[in-house]
C-alpha positions in Angstrom: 29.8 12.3 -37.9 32.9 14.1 -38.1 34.8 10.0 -37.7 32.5 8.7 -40.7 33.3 11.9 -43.2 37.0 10.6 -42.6 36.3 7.2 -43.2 34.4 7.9 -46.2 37.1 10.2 -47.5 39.9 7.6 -46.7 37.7 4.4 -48.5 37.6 6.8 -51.7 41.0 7.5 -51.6 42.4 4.0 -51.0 40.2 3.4 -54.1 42.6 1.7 -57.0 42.9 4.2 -59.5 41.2 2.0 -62.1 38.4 0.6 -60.2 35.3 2.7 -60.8 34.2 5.2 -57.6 31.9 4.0 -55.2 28.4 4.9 -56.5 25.7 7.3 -54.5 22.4 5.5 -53.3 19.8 6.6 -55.9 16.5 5.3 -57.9 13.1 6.8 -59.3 9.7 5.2 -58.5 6.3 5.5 -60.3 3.6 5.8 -57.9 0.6 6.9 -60.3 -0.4 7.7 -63.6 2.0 11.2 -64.3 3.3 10.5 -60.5 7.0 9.8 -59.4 9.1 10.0 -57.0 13.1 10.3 -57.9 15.9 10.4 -54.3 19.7 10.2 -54.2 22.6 10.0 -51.8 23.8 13.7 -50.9 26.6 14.9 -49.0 24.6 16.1 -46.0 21.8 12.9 -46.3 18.5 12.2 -48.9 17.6 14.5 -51.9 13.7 13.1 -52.4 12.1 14.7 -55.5 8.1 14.4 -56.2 7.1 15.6 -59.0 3.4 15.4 -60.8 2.7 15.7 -64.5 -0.1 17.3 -66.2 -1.6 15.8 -69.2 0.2 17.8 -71.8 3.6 16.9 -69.6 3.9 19.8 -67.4 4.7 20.1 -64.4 1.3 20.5 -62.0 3.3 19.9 -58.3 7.0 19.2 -57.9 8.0 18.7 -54.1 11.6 18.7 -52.6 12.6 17.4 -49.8 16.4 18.3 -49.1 19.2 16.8 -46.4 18.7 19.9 -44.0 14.6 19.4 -44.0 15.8 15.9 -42.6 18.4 16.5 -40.2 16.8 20.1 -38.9 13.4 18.5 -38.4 12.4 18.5 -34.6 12.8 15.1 -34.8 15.9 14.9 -37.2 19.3 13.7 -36.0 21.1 17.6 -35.9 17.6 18.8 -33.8 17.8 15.4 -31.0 21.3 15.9 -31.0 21.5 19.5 -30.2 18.6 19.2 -27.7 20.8 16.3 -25.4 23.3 18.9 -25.4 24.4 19.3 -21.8 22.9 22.9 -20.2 26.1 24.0 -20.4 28.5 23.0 -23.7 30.3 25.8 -25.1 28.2 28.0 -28.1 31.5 26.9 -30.6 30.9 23.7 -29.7 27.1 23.6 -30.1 28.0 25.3 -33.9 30.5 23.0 -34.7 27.6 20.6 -34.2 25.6 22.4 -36.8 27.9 22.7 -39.5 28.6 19.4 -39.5 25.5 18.5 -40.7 25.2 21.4 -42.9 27.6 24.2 -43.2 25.3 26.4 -45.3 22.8 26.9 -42.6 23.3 29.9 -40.3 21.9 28.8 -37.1 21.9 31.0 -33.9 22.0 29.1 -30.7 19.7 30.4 -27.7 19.5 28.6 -24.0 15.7 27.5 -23.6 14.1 26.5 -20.3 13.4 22.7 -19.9 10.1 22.6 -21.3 11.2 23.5 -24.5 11.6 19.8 -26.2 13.0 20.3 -29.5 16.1 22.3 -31.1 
């Protein structure tokens, strides 16, 4: 993760000054009358926006789903990668882990037995 952050950051800056930057992933989706759906690239992952109008065009339900729901998830890439963690890697290397995905997240890192099977 930490390898692809460089890579990204070297791309942008090897970026001609007069060439336009390198665009986010992004689009919008209609998926009913007063339904859509709206997502775009983040730093951390996916930004997915839901949102449902009424009929004098307020909103009735808006759902987010951000980068950290993702990557947290029990089955998210920071959660299966915390729980292959060997028995015994060092706490500051286990949060190092974390903030990689997402540095706003205080996280608190306890030792579970093996039957526990997610982070």
């Amino acid at each position: 993760r930490a390898a692809a952050r460089a890579a990204d950051v070297a791309r942008l800056l090897a970026t001609p000054e007069e060439a336009p930057p390198p665009a986010l992933a992004c689009g919008a989706q209609t998926l009913g009358p007063r339904t859509g759906i709206a997502w775009c690239e983040m730093a951390r992952g996916v930004l997915v926006h839901r949102v449902v109008l009424d009929a004098d065009d307020r909103v009735q339900d808006c759902r987010v789903v951000a980068p950290t729901e993702w990557n947290a998830h029990p089955q998210g890439s920071w959660a299966r990668l915390l729980a292959a963690a060997p028995a015994d890697a060092p706490e500051a290397q286990l949060r190092w882990v974390a903030a990689m995905f997402d540095p706003c997240v205080e996280c608190r890192i306890d030792a579970r037995s093996p039957e526990h099977t997610h982070a």
